[in-house]
C-alpha positions in Angstrom: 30.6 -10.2 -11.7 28.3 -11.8 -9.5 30.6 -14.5 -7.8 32.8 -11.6 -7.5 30.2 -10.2 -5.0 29.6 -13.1 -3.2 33.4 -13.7 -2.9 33.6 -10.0 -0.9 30.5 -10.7 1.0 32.4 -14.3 2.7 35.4 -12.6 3.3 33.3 -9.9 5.2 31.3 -12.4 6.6 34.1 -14.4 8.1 35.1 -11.0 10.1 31.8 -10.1 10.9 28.4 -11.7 10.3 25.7 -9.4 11.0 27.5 -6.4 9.4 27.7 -8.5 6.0 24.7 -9.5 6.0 23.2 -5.9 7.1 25.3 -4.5 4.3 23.8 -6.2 1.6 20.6 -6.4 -0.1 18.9 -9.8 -0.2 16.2 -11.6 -2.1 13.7 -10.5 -5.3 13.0 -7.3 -3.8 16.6 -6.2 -3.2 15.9 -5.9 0.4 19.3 -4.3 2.2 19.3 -6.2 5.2 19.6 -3.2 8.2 15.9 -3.1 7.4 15.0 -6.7 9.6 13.7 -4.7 12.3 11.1 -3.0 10.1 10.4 -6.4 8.4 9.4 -7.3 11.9 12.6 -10.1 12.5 14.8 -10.1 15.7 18.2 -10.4 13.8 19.7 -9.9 10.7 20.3 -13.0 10.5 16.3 -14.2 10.8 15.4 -12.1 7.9 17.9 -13.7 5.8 17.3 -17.5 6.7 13.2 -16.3 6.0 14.1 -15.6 2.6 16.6 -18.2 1.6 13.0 -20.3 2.6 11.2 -19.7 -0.6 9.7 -17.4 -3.2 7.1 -16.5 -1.5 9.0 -15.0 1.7 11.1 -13.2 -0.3 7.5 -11.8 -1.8 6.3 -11.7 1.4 9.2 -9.6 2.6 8.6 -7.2 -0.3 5.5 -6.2 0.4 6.2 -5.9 4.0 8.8 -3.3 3.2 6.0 -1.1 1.4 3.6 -1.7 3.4 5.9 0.0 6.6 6.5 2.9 4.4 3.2 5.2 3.1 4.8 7.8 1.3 6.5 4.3 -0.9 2.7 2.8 -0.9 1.8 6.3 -2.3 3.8 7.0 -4.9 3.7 2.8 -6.1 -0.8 3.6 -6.1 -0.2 7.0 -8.0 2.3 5.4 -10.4 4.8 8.2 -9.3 8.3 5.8 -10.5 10.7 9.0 -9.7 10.0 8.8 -5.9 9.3 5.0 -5.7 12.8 5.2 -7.1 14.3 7.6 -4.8 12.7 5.5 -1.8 13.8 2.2 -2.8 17.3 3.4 -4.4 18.1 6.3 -2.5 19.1 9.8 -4.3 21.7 9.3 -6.0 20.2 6.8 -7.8 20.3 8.9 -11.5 23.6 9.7 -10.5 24.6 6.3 -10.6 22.7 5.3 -13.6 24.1 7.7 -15.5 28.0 6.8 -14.1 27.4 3.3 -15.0 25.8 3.8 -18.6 22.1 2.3 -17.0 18.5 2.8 -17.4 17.4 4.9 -14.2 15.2 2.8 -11.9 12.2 5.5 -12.2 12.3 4.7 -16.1 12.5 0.6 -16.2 9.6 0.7 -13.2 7.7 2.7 -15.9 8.1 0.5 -18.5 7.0 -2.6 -16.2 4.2 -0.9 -15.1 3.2 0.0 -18.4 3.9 -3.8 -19.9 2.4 -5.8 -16.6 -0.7 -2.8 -15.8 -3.6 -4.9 -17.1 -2.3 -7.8 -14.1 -3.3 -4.6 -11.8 -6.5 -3.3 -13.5 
């Protein structure tokens, strides 16, 4: 499935760069690339090359998104996974879940939490 993906993302790169690349989500975090300008990069294209660095930019660039966004920070500190979900996914994101026979975001963020919390404590 996946080389699928990348096989529509070079043929929409070939016609136009920036729009592939804004179009799609990138690194650990998922990160759809229209948000470069809130990650603080000049292009598209600089937010991209930053994560394709390493790891920890791609970490880096996850925490960045939260931290530009206080009702995400919020409901991440209060453990609220239905509206860190909705934030991060969009609406319809039950909708989909539910279309594609998946585990809503909201409930797999509540398991993680609840497997990883003693990390946070």
């Amino acid at each position: 499935m996946q080389s699928k993906e990348w096989i529509a993302f070079n043929d929409a790169f070939a016609k136009n760069p920036n729009a592939a690349m804004e179009s799609t989500s990138i690194g650990l975090g998922q990160i759809m690339g229209f948000h470069y300008k809130r990650l603080g990069f000049a292009s598209v294209g600089a937010m991209w090359d930053h994560a394709k660095k390493s790891l920890e930019n791609q970490v880096w660039q996850i925490c960045k998104f939260i931290d530009t966004d206080d009702k995400l920070k919020n409901a991440i500190k209060i453990g609220d996974w239905f509206t860190v979900a909705k934030i991060y996914n969009g609406a319809g994101f039950l909708e989909l879940a539910r279309k594609y026979g998946r585990e809503p975001y909201n409930t797999s963020l509540a398991k993680a939490y609840g497997k990883y919390k003693a990390v946070f404590s």
